[in-house]
C-alpha positions in Angstrom: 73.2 86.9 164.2 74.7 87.9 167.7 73.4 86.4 170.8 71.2 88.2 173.3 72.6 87.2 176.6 69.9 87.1 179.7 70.9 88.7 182.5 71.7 85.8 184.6 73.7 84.7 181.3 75.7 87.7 180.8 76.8 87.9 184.5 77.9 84.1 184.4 79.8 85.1 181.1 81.5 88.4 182.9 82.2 86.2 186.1 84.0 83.5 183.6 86.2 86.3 182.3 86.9 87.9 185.7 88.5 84.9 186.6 90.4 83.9 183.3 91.6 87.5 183.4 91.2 87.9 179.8 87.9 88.6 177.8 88.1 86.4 174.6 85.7 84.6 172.6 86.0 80.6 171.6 88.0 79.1 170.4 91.0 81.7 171.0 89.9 81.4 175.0 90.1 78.0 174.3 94.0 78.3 173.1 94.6 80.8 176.3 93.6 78.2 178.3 96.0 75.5 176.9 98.7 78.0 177.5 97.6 78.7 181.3 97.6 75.3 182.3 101.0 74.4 180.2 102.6 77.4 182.7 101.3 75.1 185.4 102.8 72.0 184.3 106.1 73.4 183.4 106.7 74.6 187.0 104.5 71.3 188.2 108.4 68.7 188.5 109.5 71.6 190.8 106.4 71.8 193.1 106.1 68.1 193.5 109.5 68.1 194.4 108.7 71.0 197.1 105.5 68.8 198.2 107.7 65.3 198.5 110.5 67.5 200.4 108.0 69.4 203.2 106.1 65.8 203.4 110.0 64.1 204.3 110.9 67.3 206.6 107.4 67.0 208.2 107.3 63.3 208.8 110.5 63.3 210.6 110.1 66.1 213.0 107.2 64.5 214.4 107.3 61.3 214.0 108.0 60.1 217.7 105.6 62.6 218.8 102.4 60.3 218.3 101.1 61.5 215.0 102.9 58.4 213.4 98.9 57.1 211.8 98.4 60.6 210.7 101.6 61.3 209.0 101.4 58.1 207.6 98.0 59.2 205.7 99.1 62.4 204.9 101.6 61.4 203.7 100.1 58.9 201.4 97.3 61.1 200.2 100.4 64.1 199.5 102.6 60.9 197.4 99.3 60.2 195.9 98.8 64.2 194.2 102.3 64.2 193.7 102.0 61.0 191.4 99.3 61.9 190.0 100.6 65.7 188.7 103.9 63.8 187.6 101.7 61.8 185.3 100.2 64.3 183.7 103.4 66.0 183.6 104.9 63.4 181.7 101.7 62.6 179.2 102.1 66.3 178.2 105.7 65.9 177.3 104.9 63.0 174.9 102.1 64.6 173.2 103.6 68.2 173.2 102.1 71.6 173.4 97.8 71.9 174.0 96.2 74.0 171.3 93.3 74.4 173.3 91.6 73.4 176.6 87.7 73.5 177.7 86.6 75.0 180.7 86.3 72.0 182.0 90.2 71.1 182.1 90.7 74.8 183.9 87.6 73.3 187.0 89.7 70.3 187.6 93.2 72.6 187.7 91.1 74.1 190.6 89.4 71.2 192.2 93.4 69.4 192.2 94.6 72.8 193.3 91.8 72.3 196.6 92.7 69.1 197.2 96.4 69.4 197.9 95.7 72.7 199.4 93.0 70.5 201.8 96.3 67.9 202.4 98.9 70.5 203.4 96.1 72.5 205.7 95.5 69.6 207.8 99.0 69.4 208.5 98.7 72.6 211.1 95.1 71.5 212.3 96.4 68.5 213.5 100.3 69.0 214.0 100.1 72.8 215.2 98.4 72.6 218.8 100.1 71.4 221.8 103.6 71.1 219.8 106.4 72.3 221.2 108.0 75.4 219.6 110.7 74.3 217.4 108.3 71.5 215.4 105.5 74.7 215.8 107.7 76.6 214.1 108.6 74.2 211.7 104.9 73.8 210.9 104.4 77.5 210.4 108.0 77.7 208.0 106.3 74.7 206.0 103.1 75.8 205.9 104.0 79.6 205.2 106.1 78.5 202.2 103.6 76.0 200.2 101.2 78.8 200.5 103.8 81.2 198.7 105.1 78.9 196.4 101.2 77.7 195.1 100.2 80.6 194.6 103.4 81.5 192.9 102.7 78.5 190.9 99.1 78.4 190.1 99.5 82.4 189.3 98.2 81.9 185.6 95.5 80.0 186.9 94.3 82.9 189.3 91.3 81.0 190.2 93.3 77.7 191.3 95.5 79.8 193.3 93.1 81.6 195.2 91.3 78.7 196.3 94.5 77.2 197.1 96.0 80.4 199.0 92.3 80.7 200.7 92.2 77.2 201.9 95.5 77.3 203.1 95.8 80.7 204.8 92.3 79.7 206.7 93.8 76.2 207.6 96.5 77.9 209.3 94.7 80.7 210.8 92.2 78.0 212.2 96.1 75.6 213.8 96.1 79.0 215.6 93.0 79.3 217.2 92.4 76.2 218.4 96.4 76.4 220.1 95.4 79.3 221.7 98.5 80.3 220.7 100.0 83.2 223.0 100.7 85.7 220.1 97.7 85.0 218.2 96.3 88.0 217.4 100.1 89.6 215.5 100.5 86.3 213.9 97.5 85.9 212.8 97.3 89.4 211.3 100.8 88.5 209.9 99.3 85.6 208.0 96.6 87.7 206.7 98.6 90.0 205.4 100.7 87.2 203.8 97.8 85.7 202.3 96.6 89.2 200.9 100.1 89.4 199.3 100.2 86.3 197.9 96.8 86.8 196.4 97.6 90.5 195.2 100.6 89.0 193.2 98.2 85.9 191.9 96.0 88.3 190.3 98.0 90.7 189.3 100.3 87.8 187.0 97.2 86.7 186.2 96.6 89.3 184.4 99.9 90.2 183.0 99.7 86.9 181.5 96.0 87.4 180.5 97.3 90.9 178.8 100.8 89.0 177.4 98.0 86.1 175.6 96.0 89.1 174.3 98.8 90.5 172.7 99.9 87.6 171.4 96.9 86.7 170.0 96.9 90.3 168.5 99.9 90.3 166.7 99.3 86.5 165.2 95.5 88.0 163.8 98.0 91.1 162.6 100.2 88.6 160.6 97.5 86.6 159.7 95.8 89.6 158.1 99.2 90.7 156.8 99.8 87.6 155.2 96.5 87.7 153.6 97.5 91.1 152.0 100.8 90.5 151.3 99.1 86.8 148.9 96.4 89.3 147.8 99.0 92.2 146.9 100.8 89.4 145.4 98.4 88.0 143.1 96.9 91.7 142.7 98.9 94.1 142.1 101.9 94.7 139.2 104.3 94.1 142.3 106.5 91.2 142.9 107.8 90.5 146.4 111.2 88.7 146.1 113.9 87.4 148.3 117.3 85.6 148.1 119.6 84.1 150.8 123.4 84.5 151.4 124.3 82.6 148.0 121.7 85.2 145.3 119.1 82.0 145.2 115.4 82.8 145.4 113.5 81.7 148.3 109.8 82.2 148.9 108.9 81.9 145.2 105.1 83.3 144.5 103.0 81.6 142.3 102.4 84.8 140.9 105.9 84.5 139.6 105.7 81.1 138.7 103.2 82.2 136.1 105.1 85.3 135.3 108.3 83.4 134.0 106.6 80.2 133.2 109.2 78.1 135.3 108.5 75.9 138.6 109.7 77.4 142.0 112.4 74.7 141.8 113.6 76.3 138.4 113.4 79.6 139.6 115.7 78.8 142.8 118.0 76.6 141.5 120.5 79.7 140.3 121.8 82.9 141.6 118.8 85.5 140.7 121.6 87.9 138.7 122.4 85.2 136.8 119.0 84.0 135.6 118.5 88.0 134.8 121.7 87.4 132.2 120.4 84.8 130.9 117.0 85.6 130.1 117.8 89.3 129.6 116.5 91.1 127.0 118.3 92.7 123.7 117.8 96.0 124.8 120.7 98.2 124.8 120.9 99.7 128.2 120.2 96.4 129.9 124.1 95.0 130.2 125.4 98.0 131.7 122.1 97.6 134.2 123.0 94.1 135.7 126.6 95.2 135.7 125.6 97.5 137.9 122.9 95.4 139.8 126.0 93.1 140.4 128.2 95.7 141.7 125.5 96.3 144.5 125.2 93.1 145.3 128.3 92.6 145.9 129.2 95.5 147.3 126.4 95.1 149.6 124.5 98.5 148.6 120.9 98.6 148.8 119.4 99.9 145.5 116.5 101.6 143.7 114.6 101.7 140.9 117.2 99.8 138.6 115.1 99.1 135.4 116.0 95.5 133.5 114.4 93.9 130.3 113.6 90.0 130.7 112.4 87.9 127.9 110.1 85.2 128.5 108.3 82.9 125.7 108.9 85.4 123.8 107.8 88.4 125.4 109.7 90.9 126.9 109.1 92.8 129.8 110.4 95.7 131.9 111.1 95.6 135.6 112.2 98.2 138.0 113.9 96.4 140.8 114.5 98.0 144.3 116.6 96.2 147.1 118.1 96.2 150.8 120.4 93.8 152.1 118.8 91.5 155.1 121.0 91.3 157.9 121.0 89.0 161.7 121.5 90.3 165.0 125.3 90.4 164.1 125.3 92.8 161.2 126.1 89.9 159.1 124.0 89.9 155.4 121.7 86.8 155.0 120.3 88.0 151.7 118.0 90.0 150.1 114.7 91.7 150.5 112.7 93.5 148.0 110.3 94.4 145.2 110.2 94.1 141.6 107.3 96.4 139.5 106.0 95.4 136.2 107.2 98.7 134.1 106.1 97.7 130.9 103.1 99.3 130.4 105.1 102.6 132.1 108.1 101.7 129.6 105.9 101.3 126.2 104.2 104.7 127.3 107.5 106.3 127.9 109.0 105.6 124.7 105.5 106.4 122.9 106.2 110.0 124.8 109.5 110.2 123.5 108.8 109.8 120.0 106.3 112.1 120.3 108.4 114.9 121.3 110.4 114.4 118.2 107.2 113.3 115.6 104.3 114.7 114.7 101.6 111.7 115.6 99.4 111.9 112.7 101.6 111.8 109.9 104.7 110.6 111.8 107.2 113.4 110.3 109.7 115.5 112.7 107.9 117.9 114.6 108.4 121.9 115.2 110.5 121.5 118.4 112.8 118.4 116.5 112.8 120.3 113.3 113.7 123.4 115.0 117.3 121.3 116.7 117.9 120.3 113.0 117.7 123.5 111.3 120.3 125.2 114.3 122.5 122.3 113.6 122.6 122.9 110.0 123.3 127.3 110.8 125.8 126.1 113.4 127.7 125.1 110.5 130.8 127.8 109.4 129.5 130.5 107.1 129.9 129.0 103.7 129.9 125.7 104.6 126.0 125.1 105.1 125.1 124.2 102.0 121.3 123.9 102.2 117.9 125.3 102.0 114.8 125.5 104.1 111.2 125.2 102.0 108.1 126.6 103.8 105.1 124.8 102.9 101.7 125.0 103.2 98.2 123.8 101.2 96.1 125.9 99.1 92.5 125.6 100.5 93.1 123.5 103.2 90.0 124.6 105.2 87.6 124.3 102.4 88.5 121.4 102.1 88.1 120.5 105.7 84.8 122.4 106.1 82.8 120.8 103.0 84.4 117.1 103.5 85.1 117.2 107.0 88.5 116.8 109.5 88.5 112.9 109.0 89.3 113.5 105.2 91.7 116.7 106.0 93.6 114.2 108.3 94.2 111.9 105.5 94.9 114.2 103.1 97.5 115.6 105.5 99.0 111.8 105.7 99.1 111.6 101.5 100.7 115.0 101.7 103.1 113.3 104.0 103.8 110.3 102.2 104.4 112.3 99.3 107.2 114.7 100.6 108.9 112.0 102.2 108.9 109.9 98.5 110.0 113.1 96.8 112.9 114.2 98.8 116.4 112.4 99.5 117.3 110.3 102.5 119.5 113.2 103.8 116.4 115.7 104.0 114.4 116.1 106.7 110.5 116.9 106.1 108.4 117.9 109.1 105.0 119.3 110.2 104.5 122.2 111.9 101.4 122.5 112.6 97.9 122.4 110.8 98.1 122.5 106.8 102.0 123.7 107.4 105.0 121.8 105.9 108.8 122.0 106.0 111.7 120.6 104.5 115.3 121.1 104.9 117.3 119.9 101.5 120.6 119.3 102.4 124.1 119.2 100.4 122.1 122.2 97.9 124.5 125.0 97.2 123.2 126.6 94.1 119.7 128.4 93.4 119.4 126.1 90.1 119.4 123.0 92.1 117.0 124.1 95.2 114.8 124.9 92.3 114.4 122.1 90.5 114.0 119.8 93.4 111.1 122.2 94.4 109.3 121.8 91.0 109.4 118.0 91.9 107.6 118.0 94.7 105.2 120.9 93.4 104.5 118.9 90.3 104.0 115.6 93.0 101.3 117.6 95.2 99.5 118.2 92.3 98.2 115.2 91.0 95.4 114.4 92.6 94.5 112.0 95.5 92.1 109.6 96.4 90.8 110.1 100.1 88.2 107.9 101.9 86.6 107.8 98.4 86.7 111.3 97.9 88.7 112.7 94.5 90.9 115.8 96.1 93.3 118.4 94.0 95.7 119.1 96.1 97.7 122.4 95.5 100.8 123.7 97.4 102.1 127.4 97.5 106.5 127.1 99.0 108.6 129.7 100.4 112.4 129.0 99.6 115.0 130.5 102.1 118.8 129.4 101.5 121.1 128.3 104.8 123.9 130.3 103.3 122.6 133.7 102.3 119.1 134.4 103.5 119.4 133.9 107.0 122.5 134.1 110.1 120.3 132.5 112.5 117.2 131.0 112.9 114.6 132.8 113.4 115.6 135.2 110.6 115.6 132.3 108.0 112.2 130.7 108.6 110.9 134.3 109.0 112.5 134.9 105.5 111.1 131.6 104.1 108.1 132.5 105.4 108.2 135.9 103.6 108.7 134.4 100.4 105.5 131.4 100.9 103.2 134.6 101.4 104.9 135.9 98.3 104.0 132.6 96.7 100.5 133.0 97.4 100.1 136.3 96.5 101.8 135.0 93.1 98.5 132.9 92.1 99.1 129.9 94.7 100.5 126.7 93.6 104.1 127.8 92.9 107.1 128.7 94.9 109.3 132.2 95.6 112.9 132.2 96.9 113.4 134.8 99.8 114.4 138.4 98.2 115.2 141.1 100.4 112.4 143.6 98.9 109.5 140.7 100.9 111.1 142.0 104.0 109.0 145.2 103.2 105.8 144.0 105.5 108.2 143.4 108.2 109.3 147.3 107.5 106.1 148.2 108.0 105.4 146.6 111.3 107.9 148.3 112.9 107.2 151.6 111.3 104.0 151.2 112.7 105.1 150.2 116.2 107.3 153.1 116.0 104.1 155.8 115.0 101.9 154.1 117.4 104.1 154.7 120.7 103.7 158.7 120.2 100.2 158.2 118.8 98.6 159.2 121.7 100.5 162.0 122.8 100.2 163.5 119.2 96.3 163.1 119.5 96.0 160.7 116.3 93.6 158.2 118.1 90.5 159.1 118.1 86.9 156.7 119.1 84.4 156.5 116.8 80.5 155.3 117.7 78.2 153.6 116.0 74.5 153.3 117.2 72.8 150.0 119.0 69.5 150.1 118.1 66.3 148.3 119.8 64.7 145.9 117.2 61.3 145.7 118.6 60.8 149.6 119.0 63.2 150.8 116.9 65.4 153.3 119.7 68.9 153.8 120.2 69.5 152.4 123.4 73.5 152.8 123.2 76.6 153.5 121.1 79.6 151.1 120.8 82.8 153.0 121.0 85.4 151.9 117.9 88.9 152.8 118.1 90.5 154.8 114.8 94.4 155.7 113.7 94.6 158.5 111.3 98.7 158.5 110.9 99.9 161.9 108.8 102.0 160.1 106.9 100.4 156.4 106.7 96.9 157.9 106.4 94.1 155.6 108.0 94.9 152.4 109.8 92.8 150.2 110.3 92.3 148.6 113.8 93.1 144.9 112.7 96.7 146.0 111.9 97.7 148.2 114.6 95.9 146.7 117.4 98.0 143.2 117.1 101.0 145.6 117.0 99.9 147.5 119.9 99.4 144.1 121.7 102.8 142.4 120.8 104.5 145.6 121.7 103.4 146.2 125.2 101.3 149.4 124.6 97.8 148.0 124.3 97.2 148.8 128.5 97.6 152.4 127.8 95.7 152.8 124.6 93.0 150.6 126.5 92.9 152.8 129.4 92.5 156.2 127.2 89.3 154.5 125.2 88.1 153.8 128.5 87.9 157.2 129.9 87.7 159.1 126.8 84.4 156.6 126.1 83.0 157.8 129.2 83.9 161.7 129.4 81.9 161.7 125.6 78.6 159.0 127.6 78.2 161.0 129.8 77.1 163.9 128.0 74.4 161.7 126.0 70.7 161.8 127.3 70.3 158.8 130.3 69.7 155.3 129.8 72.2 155.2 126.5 74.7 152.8 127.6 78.6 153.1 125.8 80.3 149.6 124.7 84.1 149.4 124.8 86.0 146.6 123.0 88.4 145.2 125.7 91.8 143.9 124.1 92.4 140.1 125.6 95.9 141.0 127.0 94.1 144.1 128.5 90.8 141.2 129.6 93.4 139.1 131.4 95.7 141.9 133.7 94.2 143.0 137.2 94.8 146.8 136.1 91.4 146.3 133.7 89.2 146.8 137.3 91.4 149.8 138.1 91.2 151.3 135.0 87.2 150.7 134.5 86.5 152.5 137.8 89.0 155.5 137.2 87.6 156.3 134.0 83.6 155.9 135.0 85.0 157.8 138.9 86.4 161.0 136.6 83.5 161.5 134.1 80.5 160.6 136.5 79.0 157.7 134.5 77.0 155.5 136.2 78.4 151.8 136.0 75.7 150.4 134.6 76.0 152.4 131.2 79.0 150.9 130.8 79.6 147.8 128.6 82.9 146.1 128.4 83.1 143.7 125.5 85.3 140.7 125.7 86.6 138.6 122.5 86.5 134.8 123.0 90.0 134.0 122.4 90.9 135.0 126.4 89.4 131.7 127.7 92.1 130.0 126.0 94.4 131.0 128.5 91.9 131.5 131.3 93.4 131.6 134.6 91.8 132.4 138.1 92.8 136.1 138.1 91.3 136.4 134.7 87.9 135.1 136.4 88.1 137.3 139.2 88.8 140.7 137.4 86.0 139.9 135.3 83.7 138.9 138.6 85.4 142.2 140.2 83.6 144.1 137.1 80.4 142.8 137.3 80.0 143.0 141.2 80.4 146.9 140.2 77.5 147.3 138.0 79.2 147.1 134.5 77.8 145.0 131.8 79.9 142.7 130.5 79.3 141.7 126.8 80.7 138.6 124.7 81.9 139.6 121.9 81.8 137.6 118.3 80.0 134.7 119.4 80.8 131.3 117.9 83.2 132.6 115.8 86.2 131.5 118.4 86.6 129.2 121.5 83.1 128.7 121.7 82.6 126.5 124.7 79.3 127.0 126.8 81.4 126.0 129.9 82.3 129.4 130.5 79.0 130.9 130.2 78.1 129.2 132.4 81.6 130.5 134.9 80.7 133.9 134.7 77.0 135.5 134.0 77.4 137.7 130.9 74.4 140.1 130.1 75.0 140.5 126.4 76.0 138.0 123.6 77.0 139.7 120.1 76.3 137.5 117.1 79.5 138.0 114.7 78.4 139.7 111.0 80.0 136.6 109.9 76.4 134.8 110.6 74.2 138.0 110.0 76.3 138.3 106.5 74.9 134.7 105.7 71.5 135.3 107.0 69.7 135.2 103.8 71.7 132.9 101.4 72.5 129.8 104.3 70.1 127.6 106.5 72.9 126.8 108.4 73.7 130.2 109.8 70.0 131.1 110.4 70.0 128.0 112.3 73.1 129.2 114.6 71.8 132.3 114.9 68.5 131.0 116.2 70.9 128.6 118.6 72.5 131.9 119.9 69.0 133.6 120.6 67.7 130.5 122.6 70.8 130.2 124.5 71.0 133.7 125.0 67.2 133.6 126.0 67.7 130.7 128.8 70.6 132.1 130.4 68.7 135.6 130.6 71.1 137.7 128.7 70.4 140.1 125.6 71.6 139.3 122.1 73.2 142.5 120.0 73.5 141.2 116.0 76.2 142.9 114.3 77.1 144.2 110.7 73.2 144.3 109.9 73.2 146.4 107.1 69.5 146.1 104.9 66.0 145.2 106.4 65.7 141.3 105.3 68.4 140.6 108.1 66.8 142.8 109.9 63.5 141.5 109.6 64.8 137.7 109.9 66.6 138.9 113.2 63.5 140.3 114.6 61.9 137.3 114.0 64.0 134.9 115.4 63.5 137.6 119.0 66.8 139.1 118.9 66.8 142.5 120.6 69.1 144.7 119.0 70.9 145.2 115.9 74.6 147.3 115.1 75.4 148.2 111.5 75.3 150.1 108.6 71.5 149.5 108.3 71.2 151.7 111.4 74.1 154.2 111.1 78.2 153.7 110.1 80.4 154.9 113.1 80.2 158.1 113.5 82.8 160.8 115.6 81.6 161.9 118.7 80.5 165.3 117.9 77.9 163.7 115.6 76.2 161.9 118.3 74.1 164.7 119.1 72.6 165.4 115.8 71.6 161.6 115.0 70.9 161.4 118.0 67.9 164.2 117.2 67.5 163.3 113.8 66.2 159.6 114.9 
């Protein structure tokens, strides 16, 4: 609880540290005071000495001059003070330095300090008047001087001195007035002045010796406190603070690192710290050539970071990372060391744990792509004709039923039996990794004929097959491989595993559970690819994409209330394509932007001529979502044909919050802030987190014909669909079922309050010049 001073109190308390010239509470005032009184004593041989010398010089100047009774006492009472401050002198040599003093001890400084300024100021009372002028002047010298040299003495006493310097200067002031002295009136003005010096300087190293104690007193609560963090830090934190002298030896051992190593401070310090390191060094293999090196700085006299050695204790090892600088004196010589050593082990464990990762796939703890991928170019690096091996693609047959009716915890497992059973089917000079998912490769190696490759296959086909008990649950498991060879299928790469992967789809296609080797005639879907990026880049300009719309219609009153505009290819040569093949091409191959930006225009040039209020829906391709030139493009296309923004629907896919960036965001946000309608397209089918419906404020969710497919035959999609509605309801946005296409899913879809439906139920897409007539025919 702090005190409530009175005012009479708190004046008394300001008075006490006006004249200590410090502000400090007990008992640190107490220690300042033990330190302003040992300044006094340290000077006090030397100002008794002064006193006994003035009383000698005094005494014999006037002793014939009738003051012989008077000197005599004076110069009693003078050897008396001068005895008793050698006394105390010599007590506080024995016992040595004060740690404190009361208030009390400072009072008697002063009353002592009155006293012998009482005895020398009777010496010019009764000396001074009617003298003659040399012993006057003498007097005055005398007199002059002990006031200068007390106050010089009592200075870190300010109090003491000023009375002393007071009693003094009005002593001699007084000698003058009762001489009548001739030049009294300069003189005496001199002597005030003198005792306005001397005072001046009193205080003022006072104070400097008030503000020196402060300090002092700082900085020992600063490395008290740092102390205290430096045990805390010590016993704390993963750090260890270390030092050795001149010779290596540790000095200042923690108990920390008593504990650490298990050893006493006097084991610990009884041998050079490198040393100890060797012989307690762990069997790691980088760890010589680090103390080799630790010793090199040492005595090369280098500091050092971050130097990482293994020590092993009771059987434990552990990692440190060590970091140095040499201690030096005022002479540049080195004393030692200074420095820091960090537990790493934790850091080292989690390191190597990283490293295998990169290399192992961490559930079934085969190579991984990227290692995989390092081993396959090493074997192709190989002269042609020398690279005698094959590369197997693998991957499950109905992996994801599997998944889906027994759940990921039994796919994991079955993916670790799969594991297990590659690894006991292959040689000790193949490699078997996983690449991802259900996907499986192996590299046989020292394989040069088609005969061989093949009948290592069948062993592991016939392997997979037998069946496998998982978490209690009987699983068939069935393989499908695609067989690339080193040698012929493949100068690089890329080229083989896209040829091994040619022939696992040929596997599949085959029935599933066998294996194809790579012929060239599999390469035909890659043909076609690039025949279709080839047709696709003049597509355009030829006219051969065209938009197609199929109706939206109102569930609860049964009105078109928009069309959604479908993109078509109808090739002269490759007929119809459908959008789920070209698109992806159109994507990979750059030209998606410009398709995207003539669906958007030519969507809104054929809107615009439709009765108001229909609104047109235009699928947005994610690389097209996720470029700034969408926002450009949407308001060019609705600026030239005159449609109002909000008739415009621009439906995004899912998959583009899987790469969601900022820019992505804020083209969207751009959109919205413009008046188009921004639709989620295929719902739940994708990513399908809520956090970013809750990002950015769509106004239409679509459910995927996947669930309105299901409707009737599944509880489980009615209950997603219903999950969709009710999200779709609380976050005030409209819900658009697609692929409805007979009235039970209608009728189940009205119930459950969605608002519209889009299928065949309603209308297949239609081309833009039929829009008018089912638009009048519904």
């Amino acid at each position: 609880m702090p005190s409530v001073l009175t005012p009479s109190k708190a004046w008394a308390h300001q008075l006490q540290g006006w004249f200590q010239a410090y502000s400090a509470e007990e008992p640190v005032a107490g220690t300042f005071r033990a330190r302003q009184l040992q300044a006094v004593l340290r000077l006090t041989p030397l100002t008794m000495a002064a006193n006994t010398l003035n009383v000698l010089l005094v005494a014999w100047a006037f002793w014939g001059a009738g003051h012989r009774l008077f000197l005599g006492l004076w110069g009693a009472c003078v050897a008396l003070v001068v005895q008793r401050g050698v006394r105390i002198w010599q007590r506080w040599r024995r016992r040595g330095e004060w740690h404190s003093a009361s208030p009390r001890a400072l009072r008697r400084a002063t009353l002592n300090a009155a006293a012998l300024a009482l005895l020398w100021g009777a010496a010019p009372l009764v000396l001074f008047p009617g003298a003659p002028g040399p012993q006057q002047l003498l007097v005055a010298t005398v007199t002059t001087g002990m006031m200068c040299a007390g106050g010089f003495a009592l200075a870190t006493t300010p109090v003491a001195g000023t009375v002393y310097v007071l009693i003094l200067g009005a002593a001699a002031g007084l000698s003058l007035v009762l001489d009548a002295y001739p030049l009294m009136l300069p003189v005496g003005g001199l002597l005030l002045v003198y005792c306005l010096i001397v005072l001046a300087s009193v205080w003022s190293t006072a104070r400097l010796f008030g503000a020196r104690l402060m300090a002092e007193a700082e900085a020992e609560r600063q490395n008290e406190v740092i102390g205290l963090l430096l045990r805390d830090f010590e016993e704390n934190a993963s750090d260890v603070l270390w030092e050795t002298d001149l010779r290596g030896h540790l000095c200042h051992v923690s108990a920390k690192l008593t504990r650490l190593f298990g050893m006493s401070a006097q084991q610990l310090c009884s041998r050079p710290a490198v040393a100890w390191l060797r012989e307690h060094g762990a069997e790691d293999p980088d760890n010589g050539s680090t103390l080799t090196h630790l010793q090199a700085h040492v005595d090369a006299g280098r500091p050092f970071r971050d130097l990482t050695v293994a020590t092993t204790v009771r059987g434990r090892t552990r990692w440190w990372s060590l970091t140095a600088k040499p201690l030096v004196d005022a002479k540049g010589r080195r004393t030692g060391w200074r420095g820091v050593a960090t537990d790493i082990t934790d850091a080292h464990h989690a390191n190597r744990r990283l490293t295998w990762l990169a290399h192992f796939d961490p559930l079934t703890g085969l190579t991984n792509r990227h290692a995989f991928r390092g081993e396959l170019a090493a074997l192709l690096a190989r002269p042609a004709g020398a690279r005698e091996g094959a590369l197997l693609c693998l991957d499950l047959d109905h992996f994801k039923t599997i998944n889906d009716t027994l759940g990921h915890g039994v796919g994991d497992a079955l993916l670790q039996a799969v594991a297990h059973r590659l690894q006991q089917r292959t040689r000790r000079a193949d490699t078997v990794a996983r690449l991802g998912g259900d996907e499986f490769a192996v590299i046989l190696r020292g394989v040069s004929s088609v005969e061989e490759v093949a009948q290592l296959t069948q062993r592991l086909v016939e392997g997979l097959h037998d069946p496998c008990e998982v978490q209690g649950s009987r699983v068939t498991v069935r393989a499908s491989i695609g067989i690339a060879m080193a040698d012929t299928d493949g100068p690089d790469l890329d080229t083989l595993l896209n040829h091994a992967d040619l022939a696992l789809y040929a596997a599949k296609t085959a029935g599933r559970g066998e294996f194809r080797f790579f012929a060239p005639q599999m390469a035909a879907l890659t043909r076609r690819r690039l025949l279709l990026e080839q047709a696709l880049r003049d597509a355009l300009v030829r006219g051969e994409l065209s938009l197609h719309y199929q109706p939206v219609v109102q569930l609860a009153e049964a009105r078109v209330i928009g069309f959604e505009a479908l993109l078509r290819w109808q090739h002269p040569e490759l007929g119809e394509v459908p959008p789920g093949e070209f698109v992806p091409v159109a994507e990979e191959a750059g030209m998606i932007q410009d398709i995207g930006r003539w669906a958007l225009g030519e969507a809104c040039r054929e809107a615009a001529r439709w009765p108001e209020g229909l609104t047109v829906s235009v699928n947005v391709s994610p690389v097209q979502a996720m470029s700034a030139d969408l926002c450009a493009a949407a308001t060019q296309a609705l600026a030239d044909s005159g449609l109002a923004a909000g008739r415009l629907e621009l439906e995004i896919t899912e998959s583009i919050f899987l790469h969601e960036t900022q820019a992505t965001m804020q083209v969207l946000h751009t959109l919205h802030r413009a008046g188009m309608r921004i639709a989620l397209d295929d719902f739940g089918t994708g990513y399908s987190s809520l956090a970013y419906l809750r990002r950015f404020p769509f106004d239409t969710l679509k459910i995927d014909r996947s669930f309105v497919r299901e409707l009737a035959g599944r509880r489980d999609a009615r209950a997603i669909v219903r999950m969709i509605v009710g999200l779709a309801r609380t976050l005030h946005m409209s819900v658009v079922a697609e692929g409805v296409e007979n009235e039970a899913q209608a009728a189940l879809l009205r119930r459950y309050g969605c608002d519209a439906l889009q299928g065949f139920l309603a209308a297949p897409p239609m081309p833009a010049d039929a829009v008018p007539g089912f638009l009048a025919a519904w």
